[in-house]
C-alpha positions as CSV (number, residue, x, y, z in Angstrom):
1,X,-12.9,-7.9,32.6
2,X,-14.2,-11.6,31.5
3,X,-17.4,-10.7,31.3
4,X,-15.9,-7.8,28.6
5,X,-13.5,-10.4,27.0
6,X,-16.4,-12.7,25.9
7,X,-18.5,-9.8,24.3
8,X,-16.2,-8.5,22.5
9,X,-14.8,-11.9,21.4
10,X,-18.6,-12.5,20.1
11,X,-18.5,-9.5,18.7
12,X,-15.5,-10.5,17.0
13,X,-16.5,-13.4,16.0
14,X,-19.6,-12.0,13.9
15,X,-17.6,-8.9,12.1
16,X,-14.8,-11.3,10.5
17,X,-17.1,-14.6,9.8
18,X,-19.7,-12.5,7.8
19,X,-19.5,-8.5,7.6
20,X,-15.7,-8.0,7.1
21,X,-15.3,-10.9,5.0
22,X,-18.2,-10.3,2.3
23,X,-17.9,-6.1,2.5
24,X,-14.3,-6.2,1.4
25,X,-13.8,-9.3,-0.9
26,X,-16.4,-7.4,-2.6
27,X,-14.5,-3.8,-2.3
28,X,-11.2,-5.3,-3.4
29,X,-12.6,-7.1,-6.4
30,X,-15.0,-4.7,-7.8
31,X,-12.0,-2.3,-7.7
32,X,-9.8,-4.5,-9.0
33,X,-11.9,-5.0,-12.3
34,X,-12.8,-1.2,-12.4
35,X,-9.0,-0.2,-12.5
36,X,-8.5,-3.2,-15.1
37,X,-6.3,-5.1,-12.1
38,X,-3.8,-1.7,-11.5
39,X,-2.2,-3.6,-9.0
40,X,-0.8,-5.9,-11.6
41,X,-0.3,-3.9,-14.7
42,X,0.9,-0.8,-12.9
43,X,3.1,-2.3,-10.8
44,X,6.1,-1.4,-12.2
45,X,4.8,2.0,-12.4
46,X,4.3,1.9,-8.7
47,X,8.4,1.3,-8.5
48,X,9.3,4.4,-10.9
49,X,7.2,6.6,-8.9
50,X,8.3,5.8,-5.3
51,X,11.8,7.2,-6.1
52,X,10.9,10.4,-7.4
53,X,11.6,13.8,-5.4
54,X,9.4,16.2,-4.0
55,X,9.1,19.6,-5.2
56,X,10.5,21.1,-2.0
57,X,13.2,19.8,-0.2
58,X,11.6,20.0,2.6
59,X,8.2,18.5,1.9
60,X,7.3,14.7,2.9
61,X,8.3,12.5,-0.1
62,X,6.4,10.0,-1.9
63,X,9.4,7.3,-0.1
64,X,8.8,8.8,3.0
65,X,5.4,8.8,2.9
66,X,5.6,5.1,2.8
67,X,8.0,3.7,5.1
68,X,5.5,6.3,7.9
69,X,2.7,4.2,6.7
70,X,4.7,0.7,6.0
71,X,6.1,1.4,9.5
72,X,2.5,1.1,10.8
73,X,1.6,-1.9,8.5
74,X,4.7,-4.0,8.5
75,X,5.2,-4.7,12.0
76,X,4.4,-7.2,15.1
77,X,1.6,-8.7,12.6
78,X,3.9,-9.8,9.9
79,X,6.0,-11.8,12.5
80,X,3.2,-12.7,15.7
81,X,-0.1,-12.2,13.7
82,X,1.1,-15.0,11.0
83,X,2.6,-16.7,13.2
84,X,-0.7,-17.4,15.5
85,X,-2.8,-17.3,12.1
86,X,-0.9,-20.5,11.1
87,X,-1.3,-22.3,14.8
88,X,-4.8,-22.0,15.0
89,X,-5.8,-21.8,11.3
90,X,-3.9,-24.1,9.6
91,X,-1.4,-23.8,6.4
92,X,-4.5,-22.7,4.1
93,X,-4.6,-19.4,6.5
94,X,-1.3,-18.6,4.2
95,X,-3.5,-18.5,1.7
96,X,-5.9,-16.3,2.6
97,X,-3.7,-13.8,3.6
98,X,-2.3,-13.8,0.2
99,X,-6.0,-13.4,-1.4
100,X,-6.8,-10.5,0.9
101,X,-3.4,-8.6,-0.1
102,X,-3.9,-9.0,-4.0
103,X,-7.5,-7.8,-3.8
104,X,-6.8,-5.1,-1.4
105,X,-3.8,-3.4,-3.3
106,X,-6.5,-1.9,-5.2
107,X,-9.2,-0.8,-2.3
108,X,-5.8,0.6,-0.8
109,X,-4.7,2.4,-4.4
110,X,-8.3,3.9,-4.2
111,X,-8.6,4.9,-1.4
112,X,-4.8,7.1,-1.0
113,X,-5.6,8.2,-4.5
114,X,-9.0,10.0,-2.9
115,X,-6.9,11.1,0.1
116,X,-4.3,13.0,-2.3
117,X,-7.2,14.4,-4.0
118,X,-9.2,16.0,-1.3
119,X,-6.0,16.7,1.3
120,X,-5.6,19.9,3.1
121,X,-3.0,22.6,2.6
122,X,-1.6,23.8,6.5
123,X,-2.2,27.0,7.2
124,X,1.6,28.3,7.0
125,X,1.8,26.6,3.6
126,X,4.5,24.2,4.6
127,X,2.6,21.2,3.3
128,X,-0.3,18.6,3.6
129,X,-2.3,16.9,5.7
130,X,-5.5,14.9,5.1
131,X,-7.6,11.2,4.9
132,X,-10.7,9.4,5.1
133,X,-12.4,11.9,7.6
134,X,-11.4,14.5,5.0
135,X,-12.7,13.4,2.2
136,X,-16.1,12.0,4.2
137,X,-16.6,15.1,4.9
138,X,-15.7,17.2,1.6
139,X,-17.5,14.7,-0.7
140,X,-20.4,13.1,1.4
141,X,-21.0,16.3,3.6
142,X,-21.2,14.4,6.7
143,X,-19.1,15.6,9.2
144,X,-20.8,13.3,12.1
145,X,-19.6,10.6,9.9
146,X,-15.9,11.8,9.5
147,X,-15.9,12.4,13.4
148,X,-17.0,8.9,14.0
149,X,-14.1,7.8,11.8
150,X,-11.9,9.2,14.0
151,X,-12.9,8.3,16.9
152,X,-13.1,4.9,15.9
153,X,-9.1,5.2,14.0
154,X,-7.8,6.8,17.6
155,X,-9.5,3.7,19.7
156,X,-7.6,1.3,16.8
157,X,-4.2,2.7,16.5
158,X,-3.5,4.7,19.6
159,X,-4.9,2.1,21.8
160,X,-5.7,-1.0,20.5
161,X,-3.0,-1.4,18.1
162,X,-0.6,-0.4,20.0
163,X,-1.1,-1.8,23.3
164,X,-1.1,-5.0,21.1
165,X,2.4,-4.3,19.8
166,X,3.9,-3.9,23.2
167,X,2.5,-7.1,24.1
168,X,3.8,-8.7,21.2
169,X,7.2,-7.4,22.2
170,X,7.3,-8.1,25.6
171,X,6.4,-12.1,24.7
172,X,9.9,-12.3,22.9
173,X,11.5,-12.4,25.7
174,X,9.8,-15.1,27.4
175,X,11.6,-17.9,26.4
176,X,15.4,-16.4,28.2
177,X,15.9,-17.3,31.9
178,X,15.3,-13.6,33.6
179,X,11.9,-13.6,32.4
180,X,9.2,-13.3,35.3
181,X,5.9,-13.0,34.0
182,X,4.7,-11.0,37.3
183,X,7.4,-8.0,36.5
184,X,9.5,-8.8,33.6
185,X,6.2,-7.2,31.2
186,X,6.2,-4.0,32.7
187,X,9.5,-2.9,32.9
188,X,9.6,-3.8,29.2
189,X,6.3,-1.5,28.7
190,X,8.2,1.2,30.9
191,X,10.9,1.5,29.1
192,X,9.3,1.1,25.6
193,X,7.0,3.9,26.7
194,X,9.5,6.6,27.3
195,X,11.5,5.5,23.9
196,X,8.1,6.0,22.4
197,X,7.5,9.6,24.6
198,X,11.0,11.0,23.7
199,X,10.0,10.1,19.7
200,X,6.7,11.5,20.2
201,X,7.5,14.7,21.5
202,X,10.0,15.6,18.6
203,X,6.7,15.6,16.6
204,X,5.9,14.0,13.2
205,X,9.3,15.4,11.7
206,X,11.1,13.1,13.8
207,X,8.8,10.0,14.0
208,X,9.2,10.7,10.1
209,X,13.0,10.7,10.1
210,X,13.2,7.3,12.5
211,X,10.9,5.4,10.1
212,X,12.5,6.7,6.9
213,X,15.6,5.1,8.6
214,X,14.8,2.1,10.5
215,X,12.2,0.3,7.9
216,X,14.4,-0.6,4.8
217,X,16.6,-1.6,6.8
218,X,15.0,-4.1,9.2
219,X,12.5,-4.9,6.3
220,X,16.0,-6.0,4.2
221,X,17.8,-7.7,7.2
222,X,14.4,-10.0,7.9
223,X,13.5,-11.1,4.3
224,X,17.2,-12.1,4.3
225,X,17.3,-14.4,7.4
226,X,13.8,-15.7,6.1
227,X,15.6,-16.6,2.9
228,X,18.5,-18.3,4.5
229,X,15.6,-20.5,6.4
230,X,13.9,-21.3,4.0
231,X,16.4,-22.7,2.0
232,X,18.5,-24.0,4.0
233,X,15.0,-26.7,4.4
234,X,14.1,-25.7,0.7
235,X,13.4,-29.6,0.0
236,X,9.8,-28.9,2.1
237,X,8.7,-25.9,0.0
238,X,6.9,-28.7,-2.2
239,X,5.2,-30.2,0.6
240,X,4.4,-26.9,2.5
241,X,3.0,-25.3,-0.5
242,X,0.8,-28.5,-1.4
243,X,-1.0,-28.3,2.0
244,X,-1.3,-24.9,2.3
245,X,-3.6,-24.6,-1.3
246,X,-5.0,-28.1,0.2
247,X,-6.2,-26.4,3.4
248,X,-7.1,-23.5,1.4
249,X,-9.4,-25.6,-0.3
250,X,-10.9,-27.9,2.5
251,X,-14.3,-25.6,2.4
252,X,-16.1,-29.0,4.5
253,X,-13.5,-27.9,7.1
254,X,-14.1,-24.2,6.6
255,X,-17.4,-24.0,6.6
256,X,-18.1,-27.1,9.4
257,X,-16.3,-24.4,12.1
258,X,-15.7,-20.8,10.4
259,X,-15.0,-19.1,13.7
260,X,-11.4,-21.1,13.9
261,X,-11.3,-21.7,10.2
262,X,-7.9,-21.1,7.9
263,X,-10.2,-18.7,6.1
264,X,-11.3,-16.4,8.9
265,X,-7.7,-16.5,10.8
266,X,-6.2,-15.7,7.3
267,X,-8.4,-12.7,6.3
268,X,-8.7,-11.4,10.1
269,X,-4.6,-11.6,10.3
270,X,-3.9,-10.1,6.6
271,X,-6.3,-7.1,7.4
272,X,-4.3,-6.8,10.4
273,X,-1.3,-6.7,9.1
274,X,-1.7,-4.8,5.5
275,X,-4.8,-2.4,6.6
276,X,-6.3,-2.5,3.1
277,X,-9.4,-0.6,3.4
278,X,-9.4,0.2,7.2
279,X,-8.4,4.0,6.0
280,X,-5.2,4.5,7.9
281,X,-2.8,4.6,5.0
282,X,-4.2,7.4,3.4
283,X,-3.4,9.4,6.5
284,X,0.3,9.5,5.7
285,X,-0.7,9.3,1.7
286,X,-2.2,12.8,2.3
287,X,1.3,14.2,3.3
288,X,3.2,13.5,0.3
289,X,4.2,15.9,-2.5
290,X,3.6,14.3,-5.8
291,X,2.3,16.2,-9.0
292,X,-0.7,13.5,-9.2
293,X,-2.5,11.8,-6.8
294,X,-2.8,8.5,-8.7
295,X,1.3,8.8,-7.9
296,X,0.7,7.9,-3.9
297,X,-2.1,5.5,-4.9
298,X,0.1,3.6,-6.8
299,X,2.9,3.8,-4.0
300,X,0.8,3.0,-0.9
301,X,-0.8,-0.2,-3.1
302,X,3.0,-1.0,-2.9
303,X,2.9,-0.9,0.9
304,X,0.3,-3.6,0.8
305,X,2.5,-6.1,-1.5
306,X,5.4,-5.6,0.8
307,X,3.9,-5.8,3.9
308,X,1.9,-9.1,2.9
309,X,3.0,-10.8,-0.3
310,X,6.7,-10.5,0.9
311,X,7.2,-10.1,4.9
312,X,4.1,-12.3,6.0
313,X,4.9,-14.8,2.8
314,X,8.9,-14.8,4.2
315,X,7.5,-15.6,7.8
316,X,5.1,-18.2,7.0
317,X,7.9,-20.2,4.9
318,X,10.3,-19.8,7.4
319,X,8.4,-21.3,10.4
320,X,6.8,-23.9,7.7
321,X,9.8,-24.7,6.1
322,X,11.6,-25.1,9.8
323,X,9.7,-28.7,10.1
324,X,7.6,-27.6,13.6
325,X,4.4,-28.4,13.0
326,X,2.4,-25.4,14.0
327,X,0.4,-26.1,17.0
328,X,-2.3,-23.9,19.3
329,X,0.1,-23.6,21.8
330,X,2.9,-22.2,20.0
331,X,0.5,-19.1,18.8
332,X,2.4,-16.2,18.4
333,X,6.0,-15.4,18.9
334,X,6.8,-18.6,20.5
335,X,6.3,-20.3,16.7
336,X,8.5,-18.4,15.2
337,X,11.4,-18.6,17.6
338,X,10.9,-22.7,17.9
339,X,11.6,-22.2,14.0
340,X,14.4,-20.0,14.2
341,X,16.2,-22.4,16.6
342,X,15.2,-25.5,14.7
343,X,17.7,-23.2,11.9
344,X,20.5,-21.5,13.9
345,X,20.3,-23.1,17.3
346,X,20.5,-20.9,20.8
347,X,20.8,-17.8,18.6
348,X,17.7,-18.4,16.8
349,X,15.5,-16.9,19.5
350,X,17.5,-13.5,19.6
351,X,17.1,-12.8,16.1
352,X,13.6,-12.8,16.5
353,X,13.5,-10.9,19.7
354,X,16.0,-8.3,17.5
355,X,13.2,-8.1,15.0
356,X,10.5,-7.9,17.5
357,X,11.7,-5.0,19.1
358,X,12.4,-3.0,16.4
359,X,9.0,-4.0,14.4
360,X,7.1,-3.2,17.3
361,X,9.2,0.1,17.8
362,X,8.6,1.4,14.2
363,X,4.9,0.4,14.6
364,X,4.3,2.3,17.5
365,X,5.4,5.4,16.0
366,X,4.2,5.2,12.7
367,X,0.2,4.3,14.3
368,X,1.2,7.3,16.4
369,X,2.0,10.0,13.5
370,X,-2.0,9.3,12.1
371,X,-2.9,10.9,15.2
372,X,-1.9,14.3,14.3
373,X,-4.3,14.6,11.3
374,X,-7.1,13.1,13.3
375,X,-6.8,16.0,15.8
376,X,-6.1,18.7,13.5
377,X,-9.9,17.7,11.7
378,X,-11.8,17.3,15.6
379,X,-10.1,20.4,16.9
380,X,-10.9,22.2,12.7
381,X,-7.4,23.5,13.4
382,X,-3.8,22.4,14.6
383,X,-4.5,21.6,18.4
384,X,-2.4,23.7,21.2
385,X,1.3,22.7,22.1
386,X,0.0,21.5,25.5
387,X,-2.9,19.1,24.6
388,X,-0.8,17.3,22.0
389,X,2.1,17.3,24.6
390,X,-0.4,15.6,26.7
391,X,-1.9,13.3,24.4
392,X,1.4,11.8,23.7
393,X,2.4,11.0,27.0
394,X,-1.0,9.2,27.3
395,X,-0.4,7.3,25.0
396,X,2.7,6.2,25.8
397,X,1.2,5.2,29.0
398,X,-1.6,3.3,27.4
399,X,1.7,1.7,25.5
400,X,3.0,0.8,28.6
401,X,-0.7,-0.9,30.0
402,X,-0.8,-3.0,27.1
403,X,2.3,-4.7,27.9
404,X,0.8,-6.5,31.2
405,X,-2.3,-7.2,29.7
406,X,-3.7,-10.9,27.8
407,X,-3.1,-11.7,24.3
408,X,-6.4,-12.8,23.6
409,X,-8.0,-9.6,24.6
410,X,-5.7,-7.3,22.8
411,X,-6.5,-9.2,19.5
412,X,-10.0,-8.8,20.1
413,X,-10.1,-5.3,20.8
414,X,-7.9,-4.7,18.2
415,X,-10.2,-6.3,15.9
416,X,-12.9,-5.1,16.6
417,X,-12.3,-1.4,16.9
418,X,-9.9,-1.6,13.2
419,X,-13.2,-3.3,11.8
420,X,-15.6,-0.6,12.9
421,X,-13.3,2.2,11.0
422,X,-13.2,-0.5,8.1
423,X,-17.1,-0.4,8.2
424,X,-17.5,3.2,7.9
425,X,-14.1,3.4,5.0
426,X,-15.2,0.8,2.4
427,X,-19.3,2.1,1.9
428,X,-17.5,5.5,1.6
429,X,-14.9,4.6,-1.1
430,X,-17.6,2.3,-3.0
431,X,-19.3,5.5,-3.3
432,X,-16.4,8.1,-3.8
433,X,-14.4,5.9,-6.3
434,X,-15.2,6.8,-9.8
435,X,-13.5,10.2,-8.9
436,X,-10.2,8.2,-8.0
437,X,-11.2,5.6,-11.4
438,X,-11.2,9.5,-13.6
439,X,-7.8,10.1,-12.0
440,X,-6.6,7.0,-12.8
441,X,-7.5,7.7,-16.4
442,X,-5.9,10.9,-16.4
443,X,-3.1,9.9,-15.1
444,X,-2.2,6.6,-17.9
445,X,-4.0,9.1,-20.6
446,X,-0.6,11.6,-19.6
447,X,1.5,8.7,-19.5
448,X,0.4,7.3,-22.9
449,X,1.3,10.6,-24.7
450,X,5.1,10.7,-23.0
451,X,4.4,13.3,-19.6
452,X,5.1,13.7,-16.2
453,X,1.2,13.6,-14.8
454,X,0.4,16.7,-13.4
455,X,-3.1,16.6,-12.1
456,X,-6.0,19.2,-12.3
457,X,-9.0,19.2,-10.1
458,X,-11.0,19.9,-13.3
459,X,-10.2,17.0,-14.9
460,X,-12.6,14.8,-12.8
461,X,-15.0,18.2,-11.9
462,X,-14.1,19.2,-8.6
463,X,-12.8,22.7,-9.9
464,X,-12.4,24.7,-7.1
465,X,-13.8,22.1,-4.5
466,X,-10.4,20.9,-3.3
467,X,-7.6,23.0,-1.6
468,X,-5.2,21.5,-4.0
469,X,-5.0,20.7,-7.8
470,X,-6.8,24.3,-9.0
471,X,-3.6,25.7,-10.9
């Protein structure tokens, strides 16, 4: 196990100092200057269209389709992965974080928009599925490259990802008395794990239905108790601001050590926590019923601002703002619950904890619900009642294992198998993009002359090449 640990630290180590870094900076800003910065301009746009209704009643909205995939972006990261950003980063790892959101709405926007336009209709018409391995395949005609993308997405989310998130949740309880470090872990992974199994085994309908539910509301509830934190010590905000563009800045500090630089820790923790690029989102992008695709680009490049410009921002300020200096051996959820009780005393801790659980929770199940599309393309078919039945109590096992297991580890896997889907996602969408750019234009084009956007496959020349869009 050590000798595994310090490969795939190195291996680490090289993906987010130089491949990562330059492959999608460059992604997010060439979009953002090809879509004339949509994720400013059509922001408000993105608002209007996340409340509109489906066609059917019973098809996945456009709202639902975000809270599935906000559930599996806004989660442990926003609260443990800015948290240990900030202790061994620095301030200027804030940032960062900030830089990697605004030039990732648009990668994100690009890459949902493609997964509308090439998604799958199921077989009983009932609605649709698709995502990157989809439209790998349909455009690129590669299916050993889609396969690998799936492989690679079921390594990230159904095991590294979410091992990570049980371990994250299990930590928030090492600060009360009870705790025992030999047990206390895996009877929190035992019983997280058949919470998770009982969700799981309702299908995507209900991990749908929990998420839908459970994310505004926790999402709400947090920003608020960040709020009262953060002003509550609102004469800092000057001074925490100041050093974290001042740290931002420091590139003799950045570049003298770049492997534990405010840079890397920034970008590493914001792809972790907003997914820009890796290709997940447009899993659950695929499912909505909208009338254009550009409709669920728009609303899963919301997911990105909420998940980093407003729940990673409301955590950084809140443990800044608390007046604990962060520190390398406060990484992680300790941080933020030394904060917490710096501002409310004893209960500080359990508010976190509260948070915890139910991030983690909501993560677990919405990393989870990709899985079903990923199958459905390996098997070229829905896969039988009893190999999905088993699947899912796998992985609530592997939910349970990740519990017990090192912190350090489970960042480093996790980082390493989200960038090797990110490495096969952003080549694709550089080359795939100027379909999603002509959608774009068809869509503001519609707008401009007073419609509701309805999209046509002809419009950008795939007549008759998608399963969708040919009326």
């Amino acid at each position: 196990m050590s000798v595994y640990a310090e490969i795939i630290g190195v291996i680490s180590n090289f993906m987010y100092s130089k491949l990562l870094i330059i492959l999608l900076l460059a992604c997010g800003l060439w979009y953002t200057f090809r879509t004339k910065f949509v994720q400013l301009r059509m922001f408000g746009e993105s608002i209007r269209v996340v409340t509109e209704k489906p066609s059917e009643e019973s098809s996945v909205s456009s709202f639902q389709a975000l809270m599935v995939s906000t559930a599996s972006r806004v989660g442990t990261g926003n609260i443990v992965g800015v948290a240990t950003a900030i202790c061994l980063g620095g301030y200027g790892a804030v940032f960062w974080m900030w830089v990697i959101a605004l030039v990732g709405g648009a990668s994100a926007f690009v890459e949902s928009t493609l997964a509308q336009i090439y998604k799958k209709r199921y077989s009983d018409g009932s609605g649709s599925y698709g995502g990157p391995a989809y439209y790998i395949e349909a455009a690129l005609h590669s299916r050993l490259l889609a396969v690998l993308f799936c492989v690679f997405m079921i390594a990230t989310y159904a095991v590294g990802f979410n091992m990570l998130a049980s371990y994250n949740l299990q930590s928030t309880f090492s600060v009360y008395s009870f705790y025992n470090p030999e047990t206390t872990p895996w009877i929190i992974g035992g019983v997280l794990a058949v919470l998770v199994c009982y969700c799981l085994l309702g299908g995507g309908k209900r991990v749908v239905k929990v998420t839908s539910l459970l994310v505004p509301v926790m999402g709400i509830v947090y920003v608020l108790v960040s709020l009262v934190v953060t002003f509550t010590h609102i004469t800092l905000l000057p001074q925490v601001l100041g050093r974290i563009f001042r740290d931002a800045f420091d590139f003799r500090a950045i570049f003298g050590s770049f492997a534990s630089s405010c840079m890397m820790y920034g970008i590493k923790r914001g792809l972790y926590s907003n997914e820009a690029g890796c290709g997940s989102a447009p899993n659950a992008a695929a499912c909505a019923d909208v009338s254009h695709p550009v409709k669920q680009g728009l609303v899963q490049m919301l997911s990105v601002f909420i998940d980093t410009l407003l729940l990673c921002t409301c955590t950084a300020f809140m443990c800044l703002c608390s007046g604990i200096e962060p520190d390398a051996a406060l990484a992680g959820a300790p941080y933020v619950q030394a904060a917490l009780r710096q501002a409310f005393g004893p209960i500080g801790p359990v508010f976190i904890t509260v948070f915890m659980v139910l991030f983690a929770f909501t993560t677990l199940l919405g990393n989870l619900f990709y899985m079903d599309n990923l199958f459905i393309y390996l098997h070229k078919g829905t896969p039988s009642k009893g190999f999905m039945t088993g699947f899912r109590i796998v992985a609530s096992l592997v939910v349970f294992v990740g519990a017990g297991m090192s912190m350090g580890l489970l960042w480093d896997t996790s980082d390493v198998v989200m960038g090797l889907m990110t490495l096969i996602n952003v080549p694709v969408i550089l080359i795939l993009g100027g379909t999603a750019i002509k959608a774009l234009d068809d869509y503001t084009a519609q707008r401009a002359a007073g419609k509701n956007p309805v999209f046509k496959a002809s419009t950008v020349g795939l007549e008759g090449k998608t399963d969708y869009w040919n009326d």
